[in-house]
C-alpha positions in Angstrom: 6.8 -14.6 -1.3 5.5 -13.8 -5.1 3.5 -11.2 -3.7 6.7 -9.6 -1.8 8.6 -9.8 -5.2 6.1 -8.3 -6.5 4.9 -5.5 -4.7 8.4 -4.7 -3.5 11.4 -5.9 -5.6 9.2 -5.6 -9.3 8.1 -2.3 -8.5 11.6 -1.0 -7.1 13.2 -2.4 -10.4 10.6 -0.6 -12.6 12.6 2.4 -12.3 15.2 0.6 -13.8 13.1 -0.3 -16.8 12.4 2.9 -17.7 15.0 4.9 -16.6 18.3 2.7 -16.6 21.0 4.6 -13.5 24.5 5.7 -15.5 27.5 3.9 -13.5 28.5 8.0 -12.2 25.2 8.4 -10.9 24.7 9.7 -7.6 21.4 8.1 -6.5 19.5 9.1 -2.8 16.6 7.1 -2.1 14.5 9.0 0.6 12.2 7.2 3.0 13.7 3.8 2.1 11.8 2.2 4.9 12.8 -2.1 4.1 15.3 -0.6 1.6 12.8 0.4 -1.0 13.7 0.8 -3.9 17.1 1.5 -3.4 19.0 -2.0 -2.5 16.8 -3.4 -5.5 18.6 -1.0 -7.2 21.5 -1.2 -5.9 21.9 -4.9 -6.5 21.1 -4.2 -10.4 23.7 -1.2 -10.8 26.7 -2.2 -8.6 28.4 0.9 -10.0 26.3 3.3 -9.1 26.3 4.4 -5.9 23.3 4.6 -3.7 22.1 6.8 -0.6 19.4 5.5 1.5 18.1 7.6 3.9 15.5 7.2 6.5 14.8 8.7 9.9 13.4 5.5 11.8 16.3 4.2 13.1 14.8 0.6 13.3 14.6 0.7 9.8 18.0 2.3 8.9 20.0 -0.5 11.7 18.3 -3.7 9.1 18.9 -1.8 5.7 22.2 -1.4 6.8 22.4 -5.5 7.7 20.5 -6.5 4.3 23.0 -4.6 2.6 26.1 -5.7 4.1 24.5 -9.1 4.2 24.4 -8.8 0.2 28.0 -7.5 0.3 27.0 -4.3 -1.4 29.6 -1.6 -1.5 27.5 0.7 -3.5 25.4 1.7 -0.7 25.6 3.9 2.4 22.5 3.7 5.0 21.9 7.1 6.2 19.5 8.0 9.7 18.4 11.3 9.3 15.6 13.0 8.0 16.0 13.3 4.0 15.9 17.4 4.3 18.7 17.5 6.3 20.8 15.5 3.2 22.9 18.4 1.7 25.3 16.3 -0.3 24.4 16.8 -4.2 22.9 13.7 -5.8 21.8 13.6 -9.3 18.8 11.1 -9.5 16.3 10.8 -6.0 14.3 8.5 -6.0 11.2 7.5 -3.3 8.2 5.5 -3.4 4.9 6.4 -1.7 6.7 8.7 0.5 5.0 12.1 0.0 3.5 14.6 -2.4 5.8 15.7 -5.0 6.0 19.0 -4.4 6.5 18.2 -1.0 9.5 15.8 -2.0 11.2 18.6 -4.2 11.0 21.6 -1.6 12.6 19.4 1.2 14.9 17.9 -1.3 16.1 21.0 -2.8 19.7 20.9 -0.8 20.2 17.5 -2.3 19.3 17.9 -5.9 22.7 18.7 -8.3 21.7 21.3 -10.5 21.0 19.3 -13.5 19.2 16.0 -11.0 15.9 14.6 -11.2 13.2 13.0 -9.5 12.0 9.7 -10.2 9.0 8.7 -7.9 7.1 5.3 -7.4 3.6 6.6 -6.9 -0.1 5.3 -7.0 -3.7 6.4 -7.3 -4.8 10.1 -9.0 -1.6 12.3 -9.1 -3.5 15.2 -11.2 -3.9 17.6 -8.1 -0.7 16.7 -6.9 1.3 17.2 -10.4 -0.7 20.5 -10.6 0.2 22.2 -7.3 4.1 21.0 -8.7 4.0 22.9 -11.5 2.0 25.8 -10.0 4.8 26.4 -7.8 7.5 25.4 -10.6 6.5 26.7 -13.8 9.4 25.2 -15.8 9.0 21.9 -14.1 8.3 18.8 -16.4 7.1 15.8 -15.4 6.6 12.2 -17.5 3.8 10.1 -15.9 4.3 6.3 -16.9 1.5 3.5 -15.6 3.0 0.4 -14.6 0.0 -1.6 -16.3 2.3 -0.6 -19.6 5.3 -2.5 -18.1 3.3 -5.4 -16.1 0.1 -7.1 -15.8 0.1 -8.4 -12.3 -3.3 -6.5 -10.7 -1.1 -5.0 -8.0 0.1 -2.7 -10.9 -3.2 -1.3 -11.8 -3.3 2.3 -10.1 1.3 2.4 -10.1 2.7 4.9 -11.9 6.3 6.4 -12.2 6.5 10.3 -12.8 9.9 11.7 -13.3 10.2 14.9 -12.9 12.8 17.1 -14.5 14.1 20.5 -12.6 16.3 21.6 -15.4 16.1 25.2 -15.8 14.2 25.6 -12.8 15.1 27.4 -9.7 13.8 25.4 -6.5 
């Protein structure tokens, strides 16, 4: 069980840590899988609402149960695949779903004008963070370890990048 908390809930909630959610924030998590790290989240800022969004439908049916099961009211479980998401969200969030500049071309429909990307990542980003800002020029993008936040081993090669669109056409 530490190591679920661990690897699951403590890394969700690291976003939180470094990037607290503002109570009008509109926040999707794509790929959510378990719930990851949106109901976390969720639980943390019960005035902020939450999209989860996944396209395994196994997956969506017992987000939906965990979260009704916590009595959240700040989430809605979405089935779909995350491109098809056109409602405008300012903050998305994912973890270990894809490469970033993967995650902002099929999010691009979702993204409010002034929204961000905050993703739960591991291992050597560099190639990945270049190909981002090859395509987006104006794109910025804040790499954080997770060794600076926790000790636990499991942390070692976690990072958070948050990337910032502003200014930038996608």
């Amino acid at each position: 069980m530490d190591e679920f908390y661990c690897n699951h809930v403590l890394h969700s909630l690291s976003i939180a840590k470094l990037y607290p959610l503002a109570q009008n924030d509109l926040v999707l998590d794509i790929g959510t899988g378990g719930g990851f790290p949106g109901i976390p989240l969720a639980i943390l800022f019960p005035k902020t609402h939450f999209t989860l969004v996944d396209s395994i439908s196994k997956k969506t049916t017992v987000v939906t149960g965990v979260a009704e099961a916590l009595g959240l009211t700040n989430v809605t479980v979405i089935n779909d695949r995350f491109e098809n998401i056109t409602d405008k969200h300012n903050v998305i969030v994912s973890r270990a779903v894809a490469p970033a500049l993967k995650l902002v071309k099929l999010t691009k429909t979702a993204l409010a004008k002034s929204g961000t990307h905050i993703l739960l990542k591991g291992g050597d980003l560099e190639e990945e963070m270049k190909n981002l800002t090859f395509v987006y020029k104006k794109a910025k993008f804040t790499t954080t370890m997770l060794t600076e936040l926790y000790d636990e081993d499991f942390f070692e090669t976690k990072k958070i990048i948050k990337v910032d669109l502003q200014g930038v056409i996608i």
